[in-house]
PyMOL Python script that loads the backbone (N, CA, C, O; Angstrom):
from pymol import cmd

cmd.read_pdbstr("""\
ATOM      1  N   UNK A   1       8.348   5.381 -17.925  1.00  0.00           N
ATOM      2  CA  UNK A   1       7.016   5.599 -18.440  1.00  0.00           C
ATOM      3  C   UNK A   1       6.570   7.003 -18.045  1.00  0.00           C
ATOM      4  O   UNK A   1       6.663   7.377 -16.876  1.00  0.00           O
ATOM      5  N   UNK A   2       6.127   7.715 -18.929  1.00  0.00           N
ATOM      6  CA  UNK A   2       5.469   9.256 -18.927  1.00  0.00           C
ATOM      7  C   UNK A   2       4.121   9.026 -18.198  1.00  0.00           C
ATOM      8  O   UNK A   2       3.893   7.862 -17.869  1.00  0.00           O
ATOM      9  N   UNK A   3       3.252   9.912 -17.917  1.00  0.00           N
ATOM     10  CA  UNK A   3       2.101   9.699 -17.763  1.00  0.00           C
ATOM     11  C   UNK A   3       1.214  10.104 -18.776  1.00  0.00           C
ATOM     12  O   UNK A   3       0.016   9.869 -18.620  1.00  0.00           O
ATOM     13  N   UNK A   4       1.633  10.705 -19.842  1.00  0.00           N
ATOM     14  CA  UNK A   4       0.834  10.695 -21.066  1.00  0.00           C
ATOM     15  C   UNK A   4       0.516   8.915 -21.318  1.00  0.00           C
ATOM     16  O   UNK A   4      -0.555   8.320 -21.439  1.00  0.00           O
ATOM     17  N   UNK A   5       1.898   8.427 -21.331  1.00  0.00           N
ATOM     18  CA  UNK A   5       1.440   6.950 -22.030  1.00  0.00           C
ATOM     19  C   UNK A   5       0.802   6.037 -20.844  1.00  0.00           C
ATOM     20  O   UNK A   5       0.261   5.071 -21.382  1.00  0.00           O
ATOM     21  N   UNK A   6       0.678   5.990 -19.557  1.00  0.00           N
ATOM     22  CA  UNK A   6      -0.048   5.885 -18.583  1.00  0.00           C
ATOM     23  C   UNK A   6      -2.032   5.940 -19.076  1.00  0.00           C
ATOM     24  O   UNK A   6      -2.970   5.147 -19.150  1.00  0.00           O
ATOM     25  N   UNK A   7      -1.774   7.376 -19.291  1.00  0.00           N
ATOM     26  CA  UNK A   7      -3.424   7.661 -19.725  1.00  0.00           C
ATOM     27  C   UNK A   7      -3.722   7.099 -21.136  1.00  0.00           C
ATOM     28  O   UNK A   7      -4.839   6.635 -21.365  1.00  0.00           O
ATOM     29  N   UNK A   8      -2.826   7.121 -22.030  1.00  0.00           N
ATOM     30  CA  UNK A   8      -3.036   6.374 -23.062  1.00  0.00           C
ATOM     31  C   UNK A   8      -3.972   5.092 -23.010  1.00  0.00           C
ATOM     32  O   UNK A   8      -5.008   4.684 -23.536  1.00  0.00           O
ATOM     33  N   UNK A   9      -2.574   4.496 -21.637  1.00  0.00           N
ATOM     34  CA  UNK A   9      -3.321   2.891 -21.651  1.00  0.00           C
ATOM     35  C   UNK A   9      -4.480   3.192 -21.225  1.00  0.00           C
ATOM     36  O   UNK A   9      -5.409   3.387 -22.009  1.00  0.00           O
ATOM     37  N   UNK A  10      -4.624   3.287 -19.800  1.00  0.00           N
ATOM     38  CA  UNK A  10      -5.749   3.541 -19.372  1.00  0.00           C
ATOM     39  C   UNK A  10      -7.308   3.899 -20.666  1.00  0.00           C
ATOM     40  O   UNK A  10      -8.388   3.328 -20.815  1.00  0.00           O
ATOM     41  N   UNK A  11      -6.819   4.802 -21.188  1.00  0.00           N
ATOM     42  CA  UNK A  11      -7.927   4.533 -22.402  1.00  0.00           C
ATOM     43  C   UNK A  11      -8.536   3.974 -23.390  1.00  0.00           C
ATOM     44  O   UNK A  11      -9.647   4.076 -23.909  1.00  0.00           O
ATOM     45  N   UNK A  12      -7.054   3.003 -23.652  1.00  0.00           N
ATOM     46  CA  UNK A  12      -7.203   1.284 -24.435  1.00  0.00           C
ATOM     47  C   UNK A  12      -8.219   0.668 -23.277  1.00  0.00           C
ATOM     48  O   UNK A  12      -9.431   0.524 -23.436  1.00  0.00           O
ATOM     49  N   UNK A  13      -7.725   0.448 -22.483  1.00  0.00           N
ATOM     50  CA  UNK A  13      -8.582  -0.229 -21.804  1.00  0.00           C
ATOM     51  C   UNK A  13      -9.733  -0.603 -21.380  1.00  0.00           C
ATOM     52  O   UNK A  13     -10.290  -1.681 -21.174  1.00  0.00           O
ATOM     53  N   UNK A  14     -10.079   0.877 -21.253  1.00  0.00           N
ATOM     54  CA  UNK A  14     -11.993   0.861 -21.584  1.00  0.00           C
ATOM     55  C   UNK A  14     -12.672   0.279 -23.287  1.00  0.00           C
ATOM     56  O   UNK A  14     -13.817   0.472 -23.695  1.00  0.00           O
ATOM     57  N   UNK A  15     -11.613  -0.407 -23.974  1.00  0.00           N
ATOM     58  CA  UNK A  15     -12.154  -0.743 -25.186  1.00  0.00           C
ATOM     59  C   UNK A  15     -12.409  -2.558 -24.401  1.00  0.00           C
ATOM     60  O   UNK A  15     -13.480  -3.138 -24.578  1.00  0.00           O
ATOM     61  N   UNK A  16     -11.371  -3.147 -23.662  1.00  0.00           N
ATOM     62  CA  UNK A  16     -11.188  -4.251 -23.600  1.00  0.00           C
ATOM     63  C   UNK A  16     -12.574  -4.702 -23.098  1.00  0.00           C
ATOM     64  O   UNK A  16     -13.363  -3.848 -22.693  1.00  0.00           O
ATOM     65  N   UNK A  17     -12.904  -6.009 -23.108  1.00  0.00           N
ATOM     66  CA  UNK A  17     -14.005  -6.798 -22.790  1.00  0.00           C
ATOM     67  C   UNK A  17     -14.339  -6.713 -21.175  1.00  0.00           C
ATOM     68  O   UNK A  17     -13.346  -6.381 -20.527  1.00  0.00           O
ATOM     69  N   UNK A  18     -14.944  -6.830 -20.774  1.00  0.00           N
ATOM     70  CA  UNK A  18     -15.645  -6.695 -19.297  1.00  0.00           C
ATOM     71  C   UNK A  18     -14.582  -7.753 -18.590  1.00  0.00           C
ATOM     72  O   UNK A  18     -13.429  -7.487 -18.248  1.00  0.00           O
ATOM     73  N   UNK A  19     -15.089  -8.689 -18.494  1.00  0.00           N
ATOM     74  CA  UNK A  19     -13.423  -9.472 -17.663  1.00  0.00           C
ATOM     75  C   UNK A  19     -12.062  -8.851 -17.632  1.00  0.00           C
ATOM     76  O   UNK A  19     -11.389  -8.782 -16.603  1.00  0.00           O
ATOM     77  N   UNK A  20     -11.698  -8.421 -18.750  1.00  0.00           N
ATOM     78  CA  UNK A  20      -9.907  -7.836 -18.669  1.00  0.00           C
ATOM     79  C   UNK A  20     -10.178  -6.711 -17.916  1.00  0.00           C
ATOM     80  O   UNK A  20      -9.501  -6.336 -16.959  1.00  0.00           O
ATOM     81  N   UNK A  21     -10.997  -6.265 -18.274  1.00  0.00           N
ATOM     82  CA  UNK A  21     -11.294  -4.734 -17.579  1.00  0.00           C
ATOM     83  C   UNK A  21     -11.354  -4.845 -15.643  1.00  0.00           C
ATOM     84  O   UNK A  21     -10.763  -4.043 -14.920  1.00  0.00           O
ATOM     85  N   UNK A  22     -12.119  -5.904 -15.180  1.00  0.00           N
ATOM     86  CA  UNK A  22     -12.437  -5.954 -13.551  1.00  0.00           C
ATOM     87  C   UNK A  22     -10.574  -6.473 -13.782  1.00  0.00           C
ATOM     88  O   UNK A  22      -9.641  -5.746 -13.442  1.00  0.00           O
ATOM     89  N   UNK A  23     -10.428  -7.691 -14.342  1.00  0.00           N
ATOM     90  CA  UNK A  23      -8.764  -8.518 -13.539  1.00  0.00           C
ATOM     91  C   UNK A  23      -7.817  -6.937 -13.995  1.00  0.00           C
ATOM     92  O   UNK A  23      -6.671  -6.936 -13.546  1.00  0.00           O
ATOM     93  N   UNK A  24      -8.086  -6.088 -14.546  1.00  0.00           N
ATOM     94  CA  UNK A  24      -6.818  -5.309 -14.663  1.00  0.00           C
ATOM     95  C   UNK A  24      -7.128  -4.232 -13.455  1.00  0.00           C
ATOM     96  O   UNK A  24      -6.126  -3.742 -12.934  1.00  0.00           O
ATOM     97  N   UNK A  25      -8.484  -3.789 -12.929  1.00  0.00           N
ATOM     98  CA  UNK A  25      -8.535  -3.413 -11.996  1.00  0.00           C
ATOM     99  C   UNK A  25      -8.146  -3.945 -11.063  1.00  0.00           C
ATOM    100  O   UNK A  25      -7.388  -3.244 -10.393  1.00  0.00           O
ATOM    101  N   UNK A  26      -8.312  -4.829 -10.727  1.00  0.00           N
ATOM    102  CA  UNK A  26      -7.989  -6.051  -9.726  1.00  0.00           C
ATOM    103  C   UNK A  26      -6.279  -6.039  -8.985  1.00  0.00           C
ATOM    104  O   UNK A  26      -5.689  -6.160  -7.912  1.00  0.00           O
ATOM    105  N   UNK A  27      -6.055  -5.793 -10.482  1.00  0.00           N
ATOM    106  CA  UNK A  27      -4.587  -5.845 -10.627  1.00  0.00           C
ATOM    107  C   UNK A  27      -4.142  -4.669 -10.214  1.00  0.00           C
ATOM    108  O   UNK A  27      -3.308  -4.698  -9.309  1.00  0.00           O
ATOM    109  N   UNK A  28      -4.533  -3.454 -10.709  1.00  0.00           N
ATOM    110  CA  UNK A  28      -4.246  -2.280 -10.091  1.00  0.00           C
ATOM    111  C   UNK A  28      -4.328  -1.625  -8.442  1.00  0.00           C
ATOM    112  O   UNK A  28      -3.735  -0.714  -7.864  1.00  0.00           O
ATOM    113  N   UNK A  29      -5.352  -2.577  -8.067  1.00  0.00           N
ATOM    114  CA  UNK A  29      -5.681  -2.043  -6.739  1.00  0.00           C
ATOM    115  C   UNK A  29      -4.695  -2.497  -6.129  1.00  0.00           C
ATOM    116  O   UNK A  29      -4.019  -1.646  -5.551  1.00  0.00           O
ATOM    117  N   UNK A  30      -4.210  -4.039  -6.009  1.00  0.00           N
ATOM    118  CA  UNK A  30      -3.064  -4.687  -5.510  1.00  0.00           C
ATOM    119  C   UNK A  30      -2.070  -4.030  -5.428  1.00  0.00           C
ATOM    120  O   UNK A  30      -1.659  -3.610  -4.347  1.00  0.00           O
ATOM    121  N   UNK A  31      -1.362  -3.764  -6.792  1.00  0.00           N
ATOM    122  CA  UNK A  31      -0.331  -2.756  -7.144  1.00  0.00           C
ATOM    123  C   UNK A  31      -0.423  -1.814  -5.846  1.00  0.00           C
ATOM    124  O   UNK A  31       0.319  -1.901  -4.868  1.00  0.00           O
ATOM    125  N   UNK A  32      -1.315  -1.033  -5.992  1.00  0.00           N
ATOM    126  CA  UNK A  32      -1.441   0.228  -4.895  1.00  0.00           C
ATOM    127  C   UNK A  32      -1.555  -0.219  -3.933  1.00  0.00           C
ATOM    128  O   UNK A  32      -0.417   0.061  -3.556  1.00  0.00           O
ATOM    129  N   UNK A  33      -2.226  -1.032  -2.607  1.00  0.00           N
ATOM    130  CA  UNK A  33      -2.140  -1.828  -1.774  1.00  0.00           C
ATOM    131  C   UNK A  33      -0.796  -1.988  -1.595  1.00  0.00           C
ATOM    132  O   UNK A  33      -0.610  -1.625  -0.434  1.00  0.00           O
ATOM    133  N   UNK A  34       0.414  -2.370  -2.138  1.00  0.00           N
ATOM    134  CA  UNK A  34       1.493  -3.019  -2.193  1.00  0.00           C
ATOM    135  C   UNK A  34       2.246  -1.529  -2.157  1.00  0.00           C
ATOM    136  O   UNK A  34       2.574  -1.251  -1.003  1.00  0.00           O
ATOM    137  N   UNK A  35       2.588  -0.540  -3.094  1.00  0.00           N
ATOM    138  CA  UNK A  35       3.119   0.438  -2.870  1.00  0.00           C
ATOM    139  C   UNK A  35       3.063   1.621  -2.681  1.00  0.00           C
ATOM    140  O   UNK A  35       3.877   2.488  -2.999  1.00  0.00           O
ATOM    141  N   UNK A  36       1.559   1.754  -1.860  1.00  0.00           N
ATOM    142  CA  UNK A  36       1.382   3.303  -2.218  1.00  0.00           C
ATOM    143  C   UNK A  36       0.653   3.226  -0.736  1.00  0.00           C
ATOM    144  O   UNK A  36      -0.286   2.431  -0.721  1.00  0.00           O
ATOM    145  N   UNK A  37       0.980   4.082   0.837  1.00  0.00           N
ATOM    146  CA  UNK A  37       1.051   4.024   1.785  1.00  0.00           C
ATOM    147  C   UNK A  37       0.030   5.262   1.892  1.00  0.00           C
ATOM    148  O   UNK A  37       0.465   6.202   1.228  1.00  0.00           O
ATOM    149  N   UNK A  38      -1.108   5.536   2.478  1.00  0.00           N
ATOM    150  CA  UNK A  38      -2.458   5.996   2.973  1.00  0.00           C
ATOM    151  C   UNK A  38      -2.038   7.225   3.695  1.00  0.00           C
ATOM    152  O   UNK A  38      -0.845   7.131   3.984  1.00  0.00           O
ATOM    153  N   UNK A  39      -2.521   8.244   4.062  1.00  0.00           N
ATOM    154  CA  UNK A  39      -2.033   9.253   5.252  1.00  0.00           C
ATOM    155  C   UNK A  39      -2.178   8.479   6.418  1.00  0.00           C
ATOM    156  O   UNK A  39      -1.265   8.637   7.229  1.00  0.00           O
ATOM    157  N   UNK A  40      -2.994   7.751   6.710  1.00  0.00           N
ATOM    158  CA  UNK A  40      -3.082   7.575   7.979  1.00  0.00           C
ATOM    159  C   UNK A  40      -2.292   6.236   8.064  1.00  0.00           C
ATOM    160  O   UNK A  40      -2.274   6.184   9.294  1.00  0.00           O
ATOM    161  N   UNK A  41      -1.800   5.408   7.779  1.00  0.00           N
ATOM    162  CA  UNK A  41      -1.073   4.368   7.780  1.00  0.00           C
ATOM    163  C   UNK A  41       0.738   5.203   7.719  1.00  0.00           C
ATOM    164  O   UNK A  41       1.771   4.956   8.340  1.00  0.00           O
ATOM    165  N   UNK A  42       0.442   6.067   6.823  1.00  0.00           N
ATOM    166  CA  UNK A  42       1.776   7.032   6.880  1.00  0.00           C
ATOM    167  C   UNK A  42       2.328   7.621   8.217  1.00  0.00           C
ATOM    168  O   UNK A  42       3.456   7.385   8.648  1.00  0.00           O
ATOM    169  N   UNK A  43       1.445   8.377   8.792  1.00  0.00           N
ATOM    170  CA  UNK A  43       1.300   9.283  10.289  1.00  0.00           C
ATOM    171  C   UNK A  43       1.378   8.055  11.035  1.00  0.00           C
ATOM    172  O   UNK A  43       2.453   8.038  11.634  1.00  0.00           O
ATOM    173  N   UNK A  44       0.528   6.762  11.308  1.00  0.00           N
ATOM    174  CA  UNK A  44       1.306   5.753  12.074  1.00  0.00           C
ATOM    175  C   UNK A  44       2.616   5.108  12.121  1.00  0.00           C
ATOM    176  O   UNK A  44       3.029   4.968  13.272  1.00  0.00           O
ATOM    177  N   UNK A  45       3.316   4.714  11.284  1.00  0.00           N
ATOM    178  CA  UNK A  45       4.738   4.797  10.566  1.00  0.00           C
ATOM    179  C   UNK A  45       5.085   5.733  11.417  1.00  0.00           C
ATOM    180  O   UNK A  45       5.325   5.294  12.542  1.00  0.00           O
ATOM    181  N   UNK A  46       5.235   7.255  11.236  1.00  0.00           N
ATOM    182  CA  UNK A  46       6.212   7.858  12.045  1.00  0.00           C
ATOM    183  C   UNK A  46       6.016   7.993  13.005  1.00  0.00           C
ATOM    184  O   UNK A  46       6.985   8.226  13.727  1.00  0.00           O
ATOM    185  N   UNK A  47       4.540   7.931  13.673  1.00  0.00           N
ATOM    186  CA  UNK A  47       4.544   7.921  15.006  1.00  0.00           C
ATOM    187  C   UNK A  47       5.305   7.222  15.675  1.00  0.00           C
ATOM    188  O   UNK A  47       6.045   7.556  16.600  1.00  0.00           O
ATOM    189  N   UNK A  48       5.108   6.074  15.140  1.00  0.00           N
ATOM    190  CA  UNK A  48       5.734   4.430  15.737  1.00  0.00           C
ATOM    191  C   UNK A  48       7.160   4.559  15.564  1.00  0.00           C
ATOM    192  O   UNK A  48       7.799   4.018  16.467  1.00  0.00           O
ATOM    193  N   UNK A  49       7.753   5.044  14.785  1.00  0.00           N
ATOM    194  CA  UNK A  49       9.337   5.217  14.517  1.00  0.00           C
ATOM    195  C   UNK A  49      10.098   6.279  15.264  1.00  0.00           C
ATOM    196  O   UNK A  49      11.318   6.259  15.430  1.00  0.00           O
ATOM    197  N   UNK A  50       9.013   7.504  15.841  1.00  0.00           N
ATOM    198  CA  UNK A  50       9.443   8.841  16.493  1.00  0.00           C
ATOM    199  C   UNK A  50       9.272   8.062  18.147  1.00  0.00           C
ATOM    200  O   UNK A  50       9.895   8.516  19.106  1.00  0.00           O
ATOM    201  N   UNK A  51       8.518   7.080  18.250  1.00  0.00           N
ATOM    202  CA  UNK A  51       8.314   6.676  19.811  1.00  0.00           C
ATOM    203  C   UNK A  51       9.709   5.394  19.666  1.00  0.00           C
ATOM    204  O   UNK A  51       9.929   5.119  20.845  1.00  0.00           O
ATOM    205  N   UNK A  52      10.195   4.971  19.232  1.00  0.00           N
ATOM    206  CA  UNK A  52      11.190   4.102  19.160  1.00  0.00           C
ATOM    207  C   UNK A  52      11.660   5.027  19.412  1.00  0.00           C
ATOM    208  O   UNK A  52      11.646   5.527  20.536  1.00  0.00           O
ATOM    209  N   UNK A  53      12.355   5.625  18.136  1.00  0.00           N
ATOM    210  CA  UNK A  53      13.428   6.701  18.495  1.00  0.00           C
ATOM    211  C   UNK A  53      13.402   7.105  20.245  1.00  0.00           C
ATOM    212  O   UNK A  53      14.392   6.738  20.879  1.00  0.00           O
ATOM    213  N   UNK A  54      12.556   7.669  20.828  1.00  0.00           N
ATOM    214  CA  UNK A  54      12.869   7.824  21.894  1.00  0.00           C
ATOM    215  C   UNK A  54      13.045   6.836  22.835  1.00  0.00           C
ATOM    216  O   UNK A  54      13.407   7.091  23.984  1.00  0.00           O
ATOM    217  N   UNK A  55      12.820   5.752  22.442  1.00  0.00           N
ATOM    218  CA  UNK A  55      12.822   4.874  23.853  1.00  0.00           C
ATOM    219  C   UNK A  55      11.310   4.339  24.161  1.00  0.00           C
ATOM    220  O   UNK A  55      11.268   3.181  24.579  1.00  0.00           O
ATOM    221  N   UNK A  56      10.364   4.854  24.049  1.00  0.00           N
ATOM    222  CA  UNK A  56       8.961   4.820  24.268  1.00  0.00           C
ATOM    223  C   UNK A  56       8.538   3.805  23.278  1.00  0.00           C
ATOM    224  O   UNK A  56       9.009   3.689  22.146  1.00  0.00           O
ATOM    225  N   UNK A  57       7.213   2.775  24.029  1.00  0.00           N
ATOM    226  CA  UNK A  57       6.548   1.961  23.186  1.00  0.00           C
ATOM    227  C   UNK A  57       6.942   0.505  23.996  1.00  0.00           C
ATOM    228  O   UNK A  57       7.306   0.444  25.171  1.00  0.00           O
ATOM    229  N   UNK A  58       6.785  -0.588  23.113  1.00  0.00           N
ATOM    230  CA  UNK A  58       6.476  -1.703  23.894  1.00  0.00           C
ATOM    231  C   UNK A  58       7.982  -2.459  23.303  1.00  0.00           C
ATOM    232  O   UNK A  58       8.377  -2.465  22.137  1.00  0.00           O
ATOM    233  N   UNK A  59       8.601  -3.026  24.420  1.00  0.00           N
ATOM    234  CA  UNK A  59       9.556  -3.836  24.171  1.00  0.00           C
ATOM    235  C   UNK A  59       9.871  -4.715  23.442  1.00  0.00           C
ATOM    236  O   UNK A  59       9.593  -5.631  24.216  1.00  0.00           O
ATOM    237  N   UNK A  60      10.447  -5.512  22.043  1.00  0.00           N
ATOM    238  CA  UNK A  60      10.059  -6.372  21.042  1.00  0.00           C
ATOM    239  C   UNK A  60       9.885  -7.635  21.862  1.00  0.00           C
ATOM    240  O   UNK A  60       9.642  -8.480  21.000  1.00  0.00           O
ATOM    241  N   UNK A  61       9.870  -8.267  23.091  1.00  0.00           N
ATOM    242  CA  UNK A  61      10.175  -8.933  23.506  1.00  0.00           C
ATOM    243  C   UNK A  61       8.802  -9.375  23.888  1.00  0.00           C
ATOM    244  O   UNK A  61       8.483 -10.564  23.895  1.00  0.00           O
ATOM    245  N   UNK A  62       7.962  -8.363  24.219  1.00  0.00           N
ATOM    246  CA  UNK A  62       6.852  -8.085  24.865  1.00  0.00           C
ATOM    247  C   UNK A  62       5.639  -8.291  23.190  1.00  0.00           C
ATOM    248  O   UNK A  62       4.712  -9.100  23.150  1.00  0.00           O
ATOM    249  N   UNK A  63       5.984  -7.424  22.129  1.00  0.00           N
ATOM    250  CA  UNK A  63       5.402  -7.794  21.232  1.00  0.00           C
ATOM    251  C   UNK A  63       5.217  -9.392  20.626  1.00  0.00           C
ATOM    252  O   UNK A  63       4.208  -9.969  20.220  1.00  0.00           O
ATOM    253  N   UNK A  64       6.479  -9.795  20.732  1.00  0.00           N
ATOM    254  CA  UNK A  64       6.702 -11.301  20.439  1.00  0.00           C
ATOM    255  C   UNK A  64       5.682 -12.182  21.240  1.00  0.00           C
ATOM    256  O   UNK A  64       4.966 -12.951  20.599  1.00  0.00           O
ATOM    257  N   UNK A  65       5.569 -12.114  22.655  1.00  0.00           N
ATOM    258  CA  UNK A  65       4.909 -12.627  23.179  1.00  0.00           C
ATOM    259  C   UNK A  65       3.262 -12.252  23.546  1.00  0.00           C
ATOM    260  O   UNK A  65       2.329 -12.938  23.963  1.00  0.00           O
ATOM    261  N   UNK A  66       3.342 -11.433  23.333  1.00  0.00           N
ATOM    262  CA  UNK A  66       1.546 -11.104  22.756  1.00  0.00           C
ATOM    263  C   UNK A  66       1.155 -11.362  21.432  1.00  0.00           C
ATOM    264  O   UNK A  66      -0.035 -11.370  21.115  1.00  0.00           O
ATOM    265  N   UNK A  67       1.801 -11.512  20.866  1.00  0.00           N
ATOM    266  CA  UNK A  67       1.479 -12.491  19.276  1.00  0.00           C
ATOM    267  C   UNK A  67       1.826 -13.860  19.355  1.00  0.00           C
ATOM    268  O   UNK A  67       1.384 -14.535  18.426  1.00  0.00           O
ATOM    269  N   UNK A  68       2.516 -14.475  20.233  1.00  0.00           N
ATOM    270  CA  UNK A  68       2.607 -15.808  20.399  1.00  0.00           C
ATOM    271  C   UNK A  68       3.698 -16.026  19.598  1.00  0.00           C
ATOM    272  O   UNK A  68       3.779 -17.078  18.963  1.00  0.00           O
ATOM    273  N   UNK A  69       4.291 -15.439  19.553  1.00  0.00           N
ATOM    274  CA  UNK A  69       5.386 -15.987  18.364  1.00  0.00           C
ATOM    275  C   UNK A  69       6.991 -16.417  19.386  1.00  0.00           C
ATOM    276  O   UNK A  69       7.991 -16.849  18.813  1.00  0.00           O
TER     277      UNK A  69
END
""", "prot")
cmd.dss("prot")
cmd.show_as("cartoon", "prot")
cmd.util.cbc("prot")
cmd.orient("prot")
């Protein structure tokens, strides 16, 4: 998919009825929620992966048992 035909839809859409319009938002936000990762959720990710890498951080053993699991 191009993003010409992206904006296309997107502009059908503002024809559709008020309901399709919120559930396709609805739908979209999810989408993004699901694959599209924040700066700051990003920068935690590597923090957390650069302190593994070294050795540093909390033992999984230790996580397990502060979540009760």
């Amino acid at each position: 998919m191009e993003t010409k035909d992206l904006k296309q839809f997107l502009e059908r859409v503002t024809t559709w009825p008020k309901a399709a319009q919120e559930e396709a938002l609805h739908s979209l936000r999810v989408i993004e929620e699901d694959f599209v990762i924040d700066a700051g959720v990003a920068r935690a990710l590597a923090r957390a992966d650069a302190e593994m890498r070294r050795g540093d951080g909390v033992p999984q053993e230790e996580v397990f048992e502060r979540s009760g699991v």
